[in-house]
FIGU-736605 format. One record per atom (N, C-alpha, C): residue in three letters; x, y, z. Coordinates in steps of 0.2 Angstrom, whole numbers, padded with zeros to 4 digits, always signed. Each point is the difference from the previous one (the first is absolute). Example, Ala and Ser with C-alpha at 12.3 -4.5 7.8 and 13.67 -1.06 7.14 Angstrom:
2
ala+0066-0028+0039
ala-0004+0006+0000
ala+0004+0006+0000
ser-0002+0005-0004
ser+0004+0006+0001
ser-0004+0005+0003
***
This chain:
236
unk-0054+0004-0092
unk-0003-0006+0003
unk-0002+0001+0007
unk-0006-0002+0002
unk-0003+0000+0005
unk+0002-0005+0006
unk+0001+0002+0006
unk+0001-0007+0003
unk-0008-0001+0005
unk-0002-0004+0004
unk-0005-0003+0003
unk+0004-0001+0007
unk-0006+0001+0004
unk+0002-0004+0006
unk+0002-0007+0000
unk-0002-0003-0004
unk+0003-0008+0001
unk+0005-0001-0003
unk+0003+0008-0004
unk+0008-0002-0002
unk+0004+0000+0006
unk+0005-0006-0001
unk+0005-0002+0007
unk+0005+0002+0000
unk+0006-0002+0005
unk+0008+0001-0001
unk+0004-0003-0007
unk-0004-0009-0002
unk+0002-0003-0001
unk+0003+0002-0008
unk-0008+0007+0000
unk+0001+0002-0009
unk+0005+0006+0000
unk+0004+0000+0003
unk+0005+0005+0002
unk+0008-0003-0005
unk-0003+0000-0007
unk+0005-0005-0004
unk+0008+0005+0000
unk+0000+0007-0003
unk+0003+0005-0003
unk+0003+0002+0008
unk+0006+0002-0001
unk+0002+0003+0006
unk-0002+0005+0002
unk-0002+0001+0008
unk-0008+0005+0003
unk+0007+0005+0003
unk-0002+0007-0001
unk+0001+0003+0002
unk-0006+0005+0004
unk+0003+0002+0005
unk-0007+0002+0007
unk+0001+0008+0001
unk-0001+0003-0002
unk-0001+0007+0003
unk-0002+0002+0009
unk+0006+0003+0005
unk-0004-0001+0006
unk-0001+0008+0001
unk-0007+0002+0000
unk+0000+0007+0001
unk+0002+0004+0006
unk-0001-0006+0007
unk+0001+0000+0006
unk-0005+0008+0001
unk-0001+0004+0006
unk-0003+0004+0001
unk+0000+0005-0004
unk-0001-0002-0005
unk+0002+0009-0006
unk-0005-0001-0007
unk-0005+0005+0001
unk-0004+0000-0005
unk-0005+0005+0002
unk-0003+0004-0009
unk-0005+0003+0000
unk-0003+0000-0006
unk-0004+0002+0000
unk-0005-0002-0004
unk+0003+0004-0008
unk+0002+0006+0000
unk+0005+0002-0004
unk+0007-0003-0002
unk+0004-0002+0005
unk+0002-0004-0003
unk-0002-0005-0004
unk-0003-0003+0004
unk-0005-0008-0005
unk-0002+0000-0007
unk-0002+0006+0000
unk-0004+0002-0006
unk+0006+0002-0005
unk+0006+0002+0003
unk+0005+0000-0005
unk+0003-0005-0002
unk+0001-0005+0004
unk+0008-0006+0000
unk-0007-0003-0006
unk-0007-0001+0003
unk-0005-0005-0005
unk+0003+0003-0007
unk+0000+0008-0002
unk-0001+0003-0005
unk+0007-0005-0004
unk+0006+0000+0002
unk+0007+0002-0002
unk+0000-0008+0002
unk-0002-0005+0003
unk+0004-0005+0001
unk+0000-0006-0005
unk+0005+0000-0004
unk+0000-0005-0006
unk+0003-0007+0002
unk-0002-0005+0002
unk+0005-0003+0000
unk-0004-0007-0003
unk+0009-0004-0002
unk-0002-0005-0006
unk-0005-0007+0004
unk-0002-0001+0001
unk-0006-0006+0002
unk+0001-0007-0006
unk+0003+0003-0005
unk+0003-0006-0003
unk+0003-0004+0003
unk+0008+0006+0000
unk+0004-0005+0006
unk+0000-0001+0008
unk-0005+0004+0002
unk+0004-0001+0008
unk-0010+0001+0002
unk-0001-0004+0004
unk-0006+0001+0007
unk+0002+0006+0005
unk-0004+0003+0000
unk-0001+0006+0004
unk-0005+0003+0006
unk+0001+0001+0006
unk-0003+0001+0005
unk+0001+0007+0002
unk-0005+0003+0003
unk+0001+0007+0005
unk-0004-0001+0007
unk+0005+0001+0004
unk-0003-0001+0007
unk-0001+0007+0001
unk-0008-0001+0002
unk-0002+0010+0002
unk+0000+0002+0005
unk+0000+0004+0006
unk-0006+0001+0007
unk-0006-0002-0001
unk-0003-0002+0004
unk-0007-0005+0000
unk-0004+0006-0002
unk+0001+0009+0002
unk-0005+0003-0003
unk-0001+0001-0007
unk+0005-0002-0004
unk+0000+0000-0007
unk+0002-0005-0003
unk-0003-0007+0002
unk-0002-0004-0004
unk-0003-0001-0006
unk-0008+0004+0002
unk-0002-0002-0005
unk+0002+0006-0006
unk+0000+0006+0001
unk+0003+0004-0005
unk+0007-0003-0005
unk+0003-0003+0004
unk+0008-0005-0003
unk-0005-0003-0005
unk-0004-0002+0003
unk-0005-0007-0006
unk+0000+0004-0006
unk-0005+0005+0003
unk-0001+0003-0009
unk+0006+0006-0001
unk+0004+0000+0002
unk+0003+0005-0003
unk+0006-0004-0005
unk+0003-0005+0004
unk+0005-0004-0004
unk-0002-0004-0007
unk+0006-0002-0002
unk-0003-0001-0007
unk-0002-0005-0002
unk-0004-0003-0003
unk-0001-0009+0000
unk+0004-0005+0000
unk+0000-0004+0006
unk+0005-0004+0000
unk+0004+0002+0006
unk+0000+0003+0002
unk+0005+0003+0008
unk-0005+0000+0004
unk+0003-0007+0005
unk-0004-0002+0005
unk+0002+0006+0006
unk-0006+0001+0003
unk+0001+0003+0009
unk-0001-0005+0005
unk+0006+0002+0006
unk+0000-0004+0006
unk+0000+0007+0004
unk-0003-0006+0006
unk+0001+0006+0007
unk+0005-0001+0002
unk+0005+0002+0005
unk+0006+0002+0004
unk-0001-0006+0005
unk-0007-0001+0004
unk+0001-0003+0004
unk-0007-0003+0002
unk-0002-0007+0005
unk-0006-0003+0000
unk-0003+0000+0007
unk-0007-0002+0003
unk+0003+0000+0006
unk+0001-0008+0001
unk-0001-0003+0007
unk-0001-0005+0002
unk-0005-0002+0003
unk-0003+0003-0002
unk-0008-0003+0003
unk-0006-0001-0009
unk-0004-0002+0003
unk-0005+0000-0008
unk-0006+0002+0003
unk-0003+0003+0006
unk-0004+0006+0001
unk+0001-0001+0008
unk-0005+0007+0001
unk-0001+0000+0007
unk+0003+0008+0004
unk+0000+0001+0005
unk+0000+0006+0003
unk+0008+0000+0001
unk+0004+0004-0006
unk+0006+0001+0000
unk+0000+0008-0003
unk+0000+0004+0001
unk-0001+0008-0001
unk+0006+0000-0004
unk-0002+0003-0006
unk+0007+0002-0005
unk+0003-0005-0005
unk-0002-0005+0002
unk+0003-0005-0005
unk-0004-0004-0006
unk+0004-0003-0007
unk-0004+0000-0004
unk+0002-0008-0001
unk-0005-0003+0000
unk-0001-0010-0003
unk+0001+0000-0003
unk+0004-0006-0005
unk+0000-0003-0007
unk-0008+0000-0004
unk-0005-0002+0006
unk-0003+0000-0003
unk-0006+0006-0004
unk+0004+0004+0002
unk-0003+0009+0000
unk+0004+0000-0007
unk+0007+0000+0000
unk+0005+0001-0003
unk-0004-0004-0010
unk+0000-0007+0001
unk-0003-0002-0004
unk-0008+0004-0003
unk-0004+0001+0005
unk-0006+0002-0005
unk+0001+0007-0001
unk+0005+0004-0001
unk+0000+0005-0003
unk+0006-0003-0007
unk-0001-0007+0000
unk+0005+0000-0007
unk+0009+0000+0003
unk+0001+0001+0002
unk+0007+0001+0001
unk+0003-0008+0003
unk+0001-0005-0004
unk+0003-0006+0001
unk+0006-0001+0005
unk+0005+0005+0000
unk+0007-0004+0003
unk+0002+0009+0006
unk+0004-0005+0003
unk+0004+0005+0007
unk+0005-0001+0001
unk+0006+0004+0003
unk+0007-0002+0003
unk-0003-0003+0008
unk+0004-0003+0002
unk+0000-0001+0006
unk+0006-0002+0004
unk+0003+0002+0006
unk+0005+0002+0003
unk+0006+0004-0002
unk-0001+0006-0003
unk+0004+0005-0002
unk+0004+0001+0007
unk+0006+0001+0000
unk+0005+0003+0007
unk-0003+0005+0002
unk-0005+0006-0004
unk-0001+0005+0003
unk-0008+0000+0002
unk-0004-0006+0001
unk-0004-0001+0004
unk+0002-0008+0005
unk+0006-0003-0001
unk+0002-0006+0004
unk+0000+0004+0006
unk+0004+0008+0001
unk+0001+0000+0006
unk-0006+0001+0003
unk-0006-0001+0000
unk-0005+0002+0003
unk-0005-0006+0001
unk+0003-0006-0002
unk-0005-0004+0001
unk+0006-0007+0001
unk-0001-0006+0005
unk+0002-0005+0001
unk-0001-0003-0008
unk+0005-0008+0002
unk-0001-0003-0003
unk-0006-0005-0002
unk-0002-0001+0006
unk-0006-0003+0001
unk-0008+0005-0002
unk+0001+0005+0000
unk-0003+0006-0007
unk-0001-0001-0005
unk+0007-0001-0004
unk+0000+0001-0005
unk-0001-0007-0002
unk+0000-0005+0002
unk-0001-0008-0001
unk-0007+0001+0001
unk-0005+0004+0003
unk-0005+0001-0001
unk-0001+0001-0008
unk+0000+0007+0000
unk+0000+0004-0006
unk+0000-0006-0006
unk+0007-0001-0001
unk-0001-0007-0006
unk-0005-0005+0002
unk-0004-0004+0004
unk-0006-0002-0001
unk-0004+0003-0002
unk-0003+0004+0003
unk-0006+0002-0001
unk+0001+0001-0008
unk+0005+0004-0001
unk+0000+0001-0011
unk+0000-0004-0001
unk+0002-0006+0002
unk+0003-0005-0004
unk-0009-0004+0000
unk-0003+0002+0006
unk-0005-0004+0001
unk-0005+0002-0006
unk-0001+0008-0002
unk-0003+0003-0007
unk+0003-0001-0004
unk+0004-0002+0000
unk+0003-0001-0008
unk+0004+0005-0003
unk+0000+0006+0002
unk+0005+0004-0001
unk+0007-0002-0001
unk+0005+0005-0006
unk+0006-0001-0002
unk+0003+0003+0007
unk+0006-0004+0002
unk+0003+0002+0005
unk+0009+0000-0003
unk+0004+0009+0002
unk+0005-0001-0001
unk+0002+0002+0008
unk+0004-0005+0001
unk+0002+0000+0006
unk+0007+0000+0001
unk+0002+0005+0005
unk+0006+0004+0000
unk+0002-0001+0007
unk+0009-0002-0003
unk+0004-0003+0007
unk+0007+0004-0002
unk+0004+0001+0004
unk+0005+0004+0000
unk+0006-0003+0007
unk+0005+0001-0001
unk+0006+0000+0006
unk-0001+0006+0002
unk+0003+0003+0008
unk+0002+0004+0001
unk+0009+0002-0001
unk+0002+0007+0003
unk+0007-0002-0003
unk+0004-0003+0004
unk-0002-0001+0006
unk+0005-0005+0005
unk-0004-0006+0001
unk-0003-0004-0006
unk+0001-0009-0002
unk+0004+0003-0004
unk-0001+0004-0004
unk+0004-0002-0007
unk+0010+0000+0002
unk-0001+0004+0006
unk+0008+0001+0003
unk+0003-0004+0003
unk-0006-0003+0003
unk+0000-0007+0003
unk+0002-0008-0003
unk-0003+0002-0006
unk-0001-0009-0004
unk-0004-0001+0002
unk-0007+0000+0002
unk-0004-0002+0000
unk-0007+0001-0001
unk+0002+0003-0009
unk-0008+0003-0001
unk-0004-0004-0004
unk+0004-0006-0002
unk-0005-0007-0002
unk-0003-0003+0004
unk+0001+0000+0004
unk-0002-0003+0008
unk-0008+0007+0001
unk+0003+0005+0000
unk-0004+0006+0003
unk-0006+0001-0005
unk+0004-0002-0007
unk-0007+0000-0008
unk-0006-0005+0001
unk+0005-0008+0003
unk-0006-0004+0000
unk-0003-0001+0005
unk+0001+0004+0006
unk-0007+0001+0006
unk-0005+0004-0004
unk+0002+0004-0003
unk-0007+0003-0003
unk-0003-0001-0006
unk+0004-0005-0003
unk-0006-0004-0005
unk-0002-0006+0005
unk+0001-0002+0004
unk-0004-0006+0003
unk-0009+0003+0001
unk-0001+0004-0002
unk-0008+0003+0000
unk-0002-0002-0006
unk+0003-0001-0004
unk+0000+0001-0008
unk+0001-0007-0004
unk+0001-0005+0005
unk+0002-0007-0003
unk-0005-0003-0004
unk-0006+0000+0002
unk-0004-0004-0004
unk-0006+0005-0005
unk+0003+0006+0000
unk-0007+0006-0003
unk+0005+0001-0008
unk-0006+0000-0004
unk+0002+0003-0007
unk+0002+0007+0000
unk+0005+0001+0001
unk+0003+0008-0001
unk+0005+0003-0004
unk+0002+0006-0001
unk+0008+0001-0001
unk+0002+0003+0008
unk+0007-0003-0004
unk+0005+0006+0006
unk+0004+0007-0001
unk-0003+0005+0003
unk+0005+0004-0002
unk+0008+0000+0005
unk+0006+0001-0003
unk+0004-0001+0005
unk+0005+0008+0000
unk-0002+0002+0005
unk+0002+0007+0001
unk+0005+0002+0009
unk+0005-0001+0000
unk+0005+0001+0003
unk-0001+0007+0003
unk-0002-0002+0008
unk-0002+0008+0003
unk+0005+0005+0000
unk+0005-0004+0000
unk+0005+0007-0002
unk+0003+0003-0005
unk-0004-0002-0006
unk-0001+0003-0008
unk-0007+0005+0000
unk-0004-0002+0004
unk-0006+0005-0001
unk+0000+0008+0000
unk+0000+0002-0004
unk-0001+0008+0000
unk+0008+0005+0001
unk+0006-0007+0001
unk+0006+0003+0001
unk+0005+0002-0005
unk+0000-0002-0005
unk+0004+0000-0006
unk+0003-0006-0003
unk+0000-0005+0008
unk+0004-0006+0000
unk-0003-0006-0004
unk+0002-0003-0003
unk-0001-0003-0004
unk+0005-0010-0001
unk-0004-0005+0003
unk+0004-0005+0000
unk+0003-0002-0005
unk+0006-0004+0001
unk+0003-0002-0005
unk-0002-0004-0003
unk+0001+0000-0009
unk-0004-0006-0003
unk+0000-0006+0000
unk+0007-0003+0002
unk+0001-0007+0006
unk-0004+0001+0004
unk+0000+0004+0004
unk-0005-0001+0007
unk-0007-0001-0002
unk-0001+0004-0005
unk-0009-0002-0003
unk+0001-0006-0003
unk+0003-0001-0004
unk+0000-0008-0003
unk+0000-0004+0007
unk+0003+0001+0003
unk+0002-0007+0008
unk-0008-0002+0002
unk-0005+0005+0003
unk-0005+0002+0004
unk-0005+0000-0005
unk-0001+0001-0007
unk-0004-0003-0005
unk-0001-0006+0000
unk+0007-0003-0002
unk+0000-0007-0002
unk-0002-0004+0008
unk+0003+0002+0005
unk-0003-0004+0007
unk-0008-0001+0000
unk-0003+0005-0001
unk-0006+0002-0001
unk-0003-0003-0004
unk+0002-0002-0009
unk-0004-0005-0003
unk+0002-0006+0001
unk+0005-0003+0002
unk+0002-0005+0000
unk-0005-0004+0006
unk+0002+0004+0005
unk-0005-0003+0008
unk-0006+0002+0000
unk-0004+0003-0003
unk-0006+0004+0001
unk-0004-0002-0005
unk+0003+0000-0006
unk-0004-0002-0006
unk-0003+0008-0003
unk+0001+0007+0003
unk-0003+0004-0001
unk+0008+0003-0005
unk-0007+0005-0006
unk+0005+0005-0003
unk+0000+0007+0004
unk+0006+0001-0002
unk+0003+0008+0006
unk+0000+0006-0004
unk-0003+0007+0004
unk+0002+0007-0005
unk+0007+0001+0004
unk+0002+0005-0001
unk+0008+0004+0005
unk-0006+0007+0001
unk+0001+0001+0005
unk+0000+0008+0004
unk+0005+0002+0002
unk+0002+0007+0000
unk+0004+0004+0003
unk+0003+0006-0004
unk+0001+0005+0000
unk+0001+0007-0004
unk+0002-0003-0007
unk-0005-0005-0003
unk+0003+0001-0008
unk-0004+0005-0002
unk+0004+0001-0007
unk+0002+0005-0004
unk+0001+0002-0009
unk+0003+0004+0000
unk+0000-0002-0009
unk+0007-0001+0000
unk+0005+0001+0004
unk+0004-0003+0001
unk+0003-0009+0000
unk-0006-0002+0003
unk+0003-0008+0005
unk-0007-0005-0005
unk-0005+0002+0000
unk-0005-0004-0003
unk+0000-0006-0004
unk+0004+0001-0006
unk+0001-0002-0005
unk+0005-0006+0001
unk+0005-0001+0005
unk+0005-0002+0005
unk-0003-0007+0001
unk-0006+0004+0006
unk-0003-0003+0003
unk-0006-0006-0003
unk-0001+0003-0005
unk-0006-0005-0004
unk+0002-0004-0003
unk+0008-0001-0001
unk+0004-0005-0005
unk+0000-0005+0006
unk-0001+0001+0006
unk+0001-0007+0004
unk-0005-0006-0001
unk+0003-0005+0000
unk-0004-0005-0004
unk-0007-0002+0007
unk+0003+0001+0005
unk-0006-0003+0005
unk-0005+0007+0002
unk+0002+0006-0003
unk-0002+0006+0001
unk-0008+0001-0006
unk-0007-0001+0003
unk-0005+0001-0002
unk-0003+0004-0002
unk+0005+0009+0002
unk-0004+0006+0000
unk+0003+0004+0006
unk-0002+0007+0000
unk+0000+0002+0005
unk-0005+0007+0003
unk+0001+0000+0007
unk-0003+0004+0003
unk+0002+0006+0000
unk-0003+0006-0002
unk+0006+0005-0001
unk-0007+0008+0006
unk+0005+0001+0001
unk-0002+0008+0008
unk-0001+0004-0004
unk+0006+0005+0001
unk+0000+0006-0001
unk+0001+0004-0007
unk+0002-0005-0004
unk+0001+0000-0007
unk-0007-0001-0003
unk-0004-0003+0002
unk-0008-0001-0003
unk-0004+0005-0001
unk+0001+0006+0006
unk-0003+0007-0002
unk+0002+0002-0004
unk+0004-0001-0005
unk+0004+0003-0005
unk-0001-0003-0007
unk-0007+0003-0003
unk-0003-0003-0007
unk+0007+0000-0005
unk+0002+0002+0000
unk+0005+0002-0006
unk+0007-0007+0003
unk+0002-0001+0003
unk+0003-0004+0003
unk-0001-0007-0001
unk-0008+0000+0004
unk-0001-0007-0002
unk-0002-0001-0008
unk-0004+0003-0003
unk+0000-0001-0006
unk+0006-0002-0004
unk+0008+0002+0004
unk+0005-0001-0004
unk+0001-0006+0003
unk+0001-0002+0005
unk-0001-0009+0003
unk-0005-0004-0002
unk-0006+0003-0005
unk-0006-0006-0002
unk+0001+0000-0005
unk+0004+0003-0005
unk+0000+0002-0009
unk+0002-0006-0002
***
């Protein structure tokens, strides 16, 4: 199945699982994981987030039906910003949807940025999955509900999902607890109206865990996504 740019979040019926390739790619690669990657489009929605230089190769190399997103958008929708790439640039090459505020580009940009960023996508019509996390001293603290919902106040009234990815799970091994994801899931649909993916070192270990949560939509997966054979065994 083909998707179109005017396909939205909304048609996001099956649990979405996101590939994030973060900076890792080559065209050799590409050309493999396309070859080798099976995954069931029956049951589950599927995304690959690529580096901008290999978007449109993602386009055709993945299989029918496996949408590509960028990593990241700007905030601006044109003008003399060196290096950066619009939503609206983003859509005319075909590529519908983006992450936006991943921890590992939040350190680099305020809030007031990345509140940027969500308009202007939100202004194209672009799918936006947008990404909030506690550090580990809210969560040490008690106050990572408090800490979660300043950064969806950007997000209150935009069609989006949430990814919710705990900065001190990213790329560590750590992995929150299933209480903890159900707590911060459910906060999240309940108060927001938005459905939630989980980020954080999942695995072929915890996945399966983790997609039994009833508030849990999908999820976002790192470093396991370079791994065709892996994910294949989490799309089967």
């Amino acid at each position: 199945m083909l998707f179109t740019q005017k396909t939205k979040i909304k048609c996001f019926m099956k649990k979405l699982i996101i590939g994030n390739w973060k900076m890792n790619c080559s065209r050799e690669f590409l050309c493999d994981f396309g070859v080798n990657f099976r995954p069931n489009l029956n049951k589950f929605d599927v995304a690959i987030c690529a580096p901008y230089t290999f978007l449109q190769d993602a386009k055709e190399k993945m299989p029918d039906g496996v949408r590509v997103f960028a990593q990241d958008v700007a905030g601006f929708t044109s003008g003399a910003y060196t290096g950066q790439i619009s939503a609206k640039m983003l859509m005319d090459i075909g590529i519908c949807g983006t992450l936006i505020g991943h921890s590992e580009t939040r350190k680099y940009f305020q809030d007031e940025e990345i509140s940027s960023k969500v308009q202007c996508a939100s202004s194209e019509k672009i799918d936006i999955i947008y990404c909030i996390g506690e550090s580990e001293k809210a969560r040490s603290d008690g106050v990572y509900l408090e800490f979660l919902e300043a950064q969806l106040k950007a997000i209150k009234d935009i069609n989006c999902m949430i990814a919710y990815e705990p900065i001190w799970a990213i790329g560590t091994g750590k992995v929150a607890g299933i209480a903890d994801i159900s707590e911060v899931s459910s906060f999240i649909s309940s108060k927001f109206g938005k459905k939630v993916l989980y980020g954080g070192s999942v695995n072929l270990e915890n996945y399966a865990q983790i997609l039994e949560i009833p508030s849990i939509h999908g999820l976002l997966i790192g470093g396991v996504s370079l791994k065709v054979d892996e994910m294949n065994e989490i799309l089967k």
